[in-house]
C-alpha positions in Angstrom: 20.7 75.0 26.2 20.4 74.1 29.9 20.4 70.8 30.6 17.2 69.1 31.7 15.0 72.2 30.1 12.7 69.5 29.1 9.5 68.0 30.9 7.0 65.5 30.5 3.9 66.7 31.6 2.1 66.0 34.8 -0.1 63.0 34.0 2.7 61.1 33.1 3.7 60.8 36.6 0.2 58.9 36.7 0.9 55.9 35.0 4.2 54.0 34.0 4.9 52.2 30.7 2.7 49.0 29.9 4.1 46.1 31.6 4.0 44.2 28.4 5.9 46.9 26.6 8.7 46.8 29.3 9.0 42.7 29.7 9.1 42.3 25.9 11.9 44.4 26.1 13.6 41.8 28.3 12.5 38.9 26.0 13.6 40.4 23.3 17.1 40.7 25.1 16.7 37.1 26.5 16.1 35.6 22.9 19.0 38.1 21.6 21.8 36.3 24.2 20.1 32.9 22.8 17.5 31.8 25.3 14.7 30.8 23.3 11.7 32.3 25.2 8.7 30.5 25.1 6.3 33.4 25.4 2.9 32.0 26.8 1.7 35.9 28.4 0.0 37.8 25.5 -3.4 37.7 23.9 -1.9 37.7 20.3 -4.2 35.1 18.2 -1.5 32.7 16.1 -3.8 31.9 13.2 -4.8 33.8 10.3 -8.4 35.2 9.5 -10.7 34.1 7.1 -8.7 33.4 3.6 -11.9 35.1 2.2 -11.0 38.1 4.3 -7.7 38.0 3.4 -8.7 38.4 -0.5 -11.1 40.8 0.1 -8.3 43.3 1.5 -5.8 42.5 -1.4 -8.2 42.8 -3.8 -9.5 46.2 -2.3 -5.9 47.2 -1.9 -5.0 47.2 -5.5 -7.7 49.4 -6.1 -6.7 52.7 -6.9 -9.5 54.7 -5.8 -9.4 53.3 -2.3 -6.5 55.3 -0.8 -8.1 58.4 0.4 -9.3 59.3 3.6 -12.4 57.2 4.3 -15.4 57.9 6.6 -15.0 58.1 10.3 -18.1 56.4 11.1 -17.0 53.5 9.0 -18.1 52.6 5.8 -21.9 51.9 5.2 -20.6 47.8 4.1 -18.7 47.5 7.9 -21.6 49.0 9.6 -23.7 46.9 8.1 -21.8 43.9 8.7 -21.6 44.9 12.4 -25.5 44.8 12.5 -25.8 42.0 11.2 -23.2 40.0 13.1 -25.1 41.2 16.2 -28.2 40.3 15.5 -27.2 36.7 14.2 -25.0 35.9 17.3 -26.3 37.9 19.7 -29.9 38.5 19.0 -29.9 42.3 19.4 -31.2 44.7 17.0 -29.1 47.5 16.2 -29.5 50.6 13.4 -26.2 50.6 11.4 -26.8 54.0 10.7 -27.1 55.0 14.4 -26.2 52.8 16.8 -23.1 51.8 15.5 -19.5 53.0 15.8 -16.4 51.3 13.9 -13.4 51.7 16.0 -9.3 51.5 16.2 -9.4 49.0 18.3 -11.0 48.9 21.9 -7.8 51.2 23.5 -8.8 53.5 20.9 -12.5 53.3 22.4 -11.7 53.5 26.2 -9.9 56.8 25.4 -12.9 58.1 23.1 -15.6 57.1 25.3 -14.2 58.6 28.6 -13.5 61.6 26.5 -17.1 61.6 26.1 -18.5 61.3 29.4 -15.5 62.1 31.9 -14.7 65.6 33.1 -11.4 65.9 35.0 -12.1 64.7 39.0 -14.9 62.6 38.1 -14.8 59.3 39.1 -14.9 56.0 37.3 -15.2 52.6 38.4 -12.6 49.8 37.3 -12.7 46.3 38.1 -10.0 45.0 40.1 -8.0 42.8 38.7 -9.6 44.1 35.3 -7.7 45.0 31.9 -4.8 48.0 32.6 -6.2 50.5 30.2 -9.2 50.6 31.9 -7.1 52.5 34.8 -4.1 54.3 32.8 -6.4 56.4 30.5 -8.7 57.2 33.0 -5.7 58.2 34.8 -4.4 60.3 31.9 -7.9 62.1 31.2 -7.8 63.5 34.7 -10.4 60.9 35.8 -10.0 59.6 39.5 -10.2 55.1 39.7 -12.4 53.7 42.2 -11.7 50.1 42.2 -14.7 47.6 42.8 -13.1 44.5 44.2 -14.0 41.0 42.2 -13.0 37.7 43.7 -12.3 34.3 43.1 -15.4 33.5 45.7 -17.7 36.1 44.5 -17.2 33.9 41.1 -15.1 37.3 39.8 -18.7 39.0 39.4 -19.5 42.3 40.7 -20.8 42.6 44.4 -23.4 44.4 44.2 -24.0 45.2 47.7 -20.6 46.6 48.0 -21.1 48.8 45.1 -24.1 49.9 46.5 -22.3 51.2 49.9 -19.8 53.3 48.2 -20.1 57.5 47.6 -21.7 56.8 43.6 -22.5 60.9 43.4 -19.2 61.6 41.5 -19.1 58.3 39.0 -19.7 58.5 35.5 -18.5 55.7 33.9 -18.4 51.9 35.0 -16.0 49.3 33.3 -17.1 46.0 33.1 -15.7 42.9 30.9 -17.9 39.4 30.6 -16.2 36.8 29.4 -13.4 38.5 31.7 -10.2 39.0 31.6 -8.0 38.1 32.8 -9.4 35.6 35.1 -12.2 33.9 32.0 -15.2 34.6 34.3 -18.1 33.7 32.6 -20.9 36.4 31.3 -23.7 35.9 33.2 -27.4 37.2 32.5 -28.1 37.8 35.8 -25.2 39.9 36.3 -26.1 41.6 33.1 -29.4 42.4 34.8 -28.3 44.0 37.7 -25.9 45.9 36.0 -28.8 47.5 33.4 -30.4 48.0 37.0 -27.6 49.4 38.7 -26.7 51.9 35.4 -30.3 53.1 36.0 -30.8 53.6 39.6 -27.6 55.7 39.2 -27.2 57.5 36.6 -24.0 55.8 35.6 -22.9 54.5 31.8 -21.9 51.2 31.8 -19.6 50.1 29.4 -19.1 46.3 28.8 -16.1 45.2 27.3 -17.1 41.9 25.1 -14.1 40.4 23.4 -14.5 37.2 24.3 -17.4 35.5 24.0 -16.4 33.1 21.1 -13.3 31.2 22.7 -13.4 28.3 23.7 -17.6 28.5 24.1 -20.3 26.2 22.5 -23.0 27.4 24.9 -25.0 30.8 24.3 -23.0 34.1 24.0 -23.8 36.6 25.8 -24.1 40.6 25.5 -25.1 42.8 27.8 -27.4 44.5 24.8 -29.3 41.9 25.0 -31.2 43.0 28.2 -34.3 45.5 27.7 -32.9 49.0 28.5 -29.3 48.6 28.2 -28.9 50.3 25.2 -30.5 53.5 27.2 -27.5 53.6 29.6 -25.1 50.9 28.5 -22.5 50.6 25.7 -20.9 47.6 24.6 -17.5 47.1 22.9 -16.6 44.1 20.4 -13.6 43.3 18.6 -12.6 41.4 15.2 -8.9 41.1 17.1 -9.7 37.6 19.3 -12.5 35.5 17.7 -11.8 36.7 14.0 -7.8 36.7 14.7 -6.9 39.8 13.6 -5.1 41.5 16.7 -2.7 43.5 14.1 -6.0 45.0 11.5 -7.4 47.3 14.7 -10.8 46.6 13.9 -13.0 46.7 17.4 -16.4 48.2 17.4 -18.7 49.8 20.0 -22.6 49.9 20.1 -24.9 51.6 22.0 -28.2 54.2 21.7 -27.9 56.9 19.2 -27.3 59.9 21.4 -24.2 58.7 22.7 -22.6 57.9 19.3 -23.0 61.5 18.4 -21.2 62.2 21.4 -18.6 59.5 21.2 -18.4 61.0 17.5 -17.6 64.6 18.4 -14.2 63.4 20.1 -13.5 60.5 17.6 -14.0 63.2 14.4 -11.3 65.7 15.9 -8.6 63.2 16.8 -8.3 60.1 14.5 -9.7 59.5 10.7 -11.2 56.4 9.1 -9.7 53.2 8.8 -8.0 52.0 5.6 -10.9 50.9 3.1 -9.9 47.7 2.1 -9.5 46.6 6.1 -12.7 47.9 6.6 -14.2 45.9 3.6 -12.3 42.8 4.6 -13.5 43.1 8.1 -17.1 43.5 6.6 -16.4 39.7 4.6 -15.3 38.7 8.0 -18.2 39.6 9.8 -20.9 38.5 7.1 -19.5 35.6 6.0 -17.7 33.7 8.7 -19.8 30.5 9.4 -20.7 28.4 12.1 -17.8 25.6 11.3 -15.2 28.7 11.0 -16.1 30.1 14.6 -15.9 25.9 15.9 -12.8 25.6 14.1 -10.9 28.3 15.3 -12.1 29.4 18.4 -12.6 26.0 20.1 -11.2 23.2 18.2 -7.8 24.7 17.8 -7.8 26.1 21.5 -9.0 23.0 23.1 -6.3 20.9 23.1 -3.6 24.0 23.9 -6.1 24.7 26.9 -5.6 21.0 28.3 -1.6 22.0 28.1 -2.4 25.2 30.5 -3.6 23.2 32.4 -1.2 20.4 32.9 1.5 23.4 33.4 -1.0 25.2 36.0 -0.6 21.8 37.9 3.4 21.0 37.1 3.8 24.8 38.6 1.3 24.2 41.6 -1.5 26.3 40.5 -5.2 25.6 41.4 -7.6 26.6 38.8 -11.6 27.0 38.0 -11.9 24.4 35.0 -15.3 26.6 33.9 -13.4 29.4 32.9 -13.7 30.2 28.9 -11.4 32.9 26.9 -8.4 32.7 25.6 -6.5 32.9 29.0 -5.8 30.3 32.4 -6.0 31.7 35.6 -4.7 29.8 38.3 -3.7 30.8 41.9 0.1 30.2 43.1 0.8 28.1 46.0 1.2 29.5 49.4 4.8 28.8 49.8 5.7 31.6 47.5 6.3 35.0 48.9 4.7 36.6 45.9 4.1 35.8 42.1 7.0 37.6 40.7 9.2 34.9 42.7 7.3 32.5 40.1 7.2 33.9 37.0 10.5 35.0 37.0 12.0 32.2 38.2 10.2 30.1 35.1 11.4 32.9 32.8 15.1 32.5 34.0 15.4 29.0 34.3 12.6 27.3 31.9 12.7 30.1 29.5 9.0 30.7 29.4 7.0 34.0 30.2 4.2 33.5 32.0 1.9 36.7 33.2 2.0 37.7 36.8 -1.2 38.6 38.2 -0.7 41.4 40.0 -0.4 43.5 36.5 -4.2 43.1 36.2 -4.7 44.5 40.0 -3.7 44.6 43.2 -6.7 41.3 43.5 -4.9 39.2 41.3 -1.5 39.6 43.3 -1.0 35.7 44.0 -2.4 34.6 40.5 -1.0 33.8 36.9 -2.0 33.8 33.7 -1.4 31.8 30.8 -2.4 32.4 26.8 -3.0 30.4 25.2 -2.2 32.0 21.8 0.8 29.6 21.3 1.4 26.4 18.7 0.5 23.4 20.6 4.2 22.2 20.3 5.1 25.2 21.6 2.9 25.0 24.5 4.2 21.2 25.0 7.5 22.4 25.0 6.9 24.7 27.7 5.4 21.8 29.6 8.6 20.1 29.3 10.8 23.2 30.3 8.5 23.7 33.6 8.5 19.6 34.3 12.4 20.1 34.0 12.7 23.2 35.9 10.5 21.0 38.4 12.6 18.1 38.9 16.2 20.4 39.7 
């Protein structure tokens, strides 16, 4: 056989492999030689869920009548759940039966829901900086990215007089992603608002990417559901992965008016099949029964005093910072005597042994920022302190 018979097809040559994916790589090496990397760049929650969660899936597993293929719209217990945790946190009335759509995680939902609405050489609109997948599946799916800037001095909320001037005749889809990531923007009402407005005017879907809205806030969450018409033209996606720590289950959830479920549905049906049972009951526990002191507990307490750490190593490294943000994440701008952020991050890999997030992964907008998680043990994050002081003092 020839050699090089073989292709990949065309849309790979739009997109390259996840940055994560490739830098772990490198750790992994790193830590394999004996470095010790500190890794203080990915969104992986460090604590367990609910131990009531956790016996609801090993008591479910054992079960032998719950191995078979289970229903792609989710079970009626996790749909039910889902309602219910909306209207509790979030105020907003939804029909389990309807309005409701269990899901693989939210990469599994970007790719159904631009399935959906998405021919090939439409356009869709991406925040920049914004979350990657966002950009590579529309990229994939034939879809062309129009970036709509956000900035540190528009408060990283969409301007809505810029969005306004662009050619919107082609766009189907918008991204959006309050409490945001990666720079822990704040949702806002009012932008929620003029985004229902703006879905309107234009015909556009607006898809809100909601994650977030747990960490490290006491003050009223936030969905964009919550505004009167959204769920017309809007859809919203939630996730058990950050505030119920269970990144690894790929339980995420989307909700919306009952047309475009059936839509969403007819892609979802004839590529994936229903989570595991005993997940989906678990996640149902989690949902129902995580209280008020749990959410405190886990989502503030126990990030507080790692995000006091970010912030002492945003300083050591130079970094100026908006205190307000919330999430999970520190964003902090480099200081002007660096050529670009790479020259940062790389030289703290290298030399303190800790892997910090380069901007410029999140958009060409966040080119002379960082990131910190804070999804480390506090010591952990002390002991990068102490790397980056030392690194400091050379």
């Amino acid at each position: 056989m020839e050699k090089n018979v073989f292709k990949p097809a065309d849309r790979l040559a739009s997109v390259e492999e996840y940055y994560f994916s490739r830098k772990l790589k490198e750790v992994a090496r790193l830590n394999a030689e004996g470095r010790d990397i500190i890794s203080l760049a990915i969104g992986s929650p460090d604590m367990p869920p609910s131990s009531e969660a956790i016996d609801v899936l090993c008591r479910e597993a054992v079960k032998a009548d719950g191995h078979g293929y289970q229903p792609i719209i989710g079970t009626p217990e996790l749909r039910t759940a889902i309602a219910a945790f909306y209207q509790r946190w979030y105020g907003v009335s939804l029909n389990p039966a309807t309005e409701i759509q269990p899901l693989i995680g939210s990469k599994e939902g970007i790719l159904h829901v631009t399935l959906a609405f998405v021919n090939p050489g439409d356009q869709v609109l991406v925040p920049n900086p914004g979350y990657p997948t966002y950009t590579s599946l529309s990229r994939l799916l034939g879809a062309e990215v129009v970036n709509y800037d956000l900035t540190e001095a528009g408060g990283w909320q969409p301007d809505f007089d810029a969005l306004e001037a662009m050619d919107l005749s082609r766009v189907k889809l918008m991204w959006t992603n309050y409490p945001h990531m990666p720079t822990g923007a704040q949702a806002r009402r009012k932008t929620y608002e003029r985004l229902v407005d703006f879905a309107r005017k234009h015909g556009i879907v607006v898809v809100n990417d909601n994650p977030y809205s747990f960490i490290l806030n006491q003050g009223e969450r936030l969905s964009i559901l919550q505004i009167p018409g959204a769920k017309d033209c809007c859809i919203e996606f939630n996730s058990m992965s950050k505030s119920f720590n269970m990144p690894g289950w790929r339980v995420g959830m989307l909700a919306t008016n009952a047309e475009f479920i059936t839509w969403i549905l007819k892609v979802k049906t004839n590529i994936d099949s229903g989570t595991f049972r005993a997940i989906q009951l678990a996640a149902a526990e989690a949902l129902t029964n995580s209280t008020d002191e749990w959410h405190m507990q886990f989502n503030v307490r126990t990030y507080a005093p790692r995000r006091t750490i970010a912030e002492e190593i945003m300083t050591e490294l130079g970094c100026t910072f908006d205190p307000n943000q919330t999430g999970m994440f520190l964003w902090g701008r480099i200081p002007d005597g660096y050529d670009n952020v790479e020259e940062l991050t790389e030289r703290v890999l290298h030399e303190a042994r800790v892997f910090i997030a380069p901007g410029f992964i999140f958009g060409s907008n966040g080119k002379r920022y960082i990131r910190i998680s804070l999804c480390a043990k506090t010591e952990k994050m002390r002991e990068a302190l102490e790397r980056i002081r030392a690194l400091k003092e050379k």
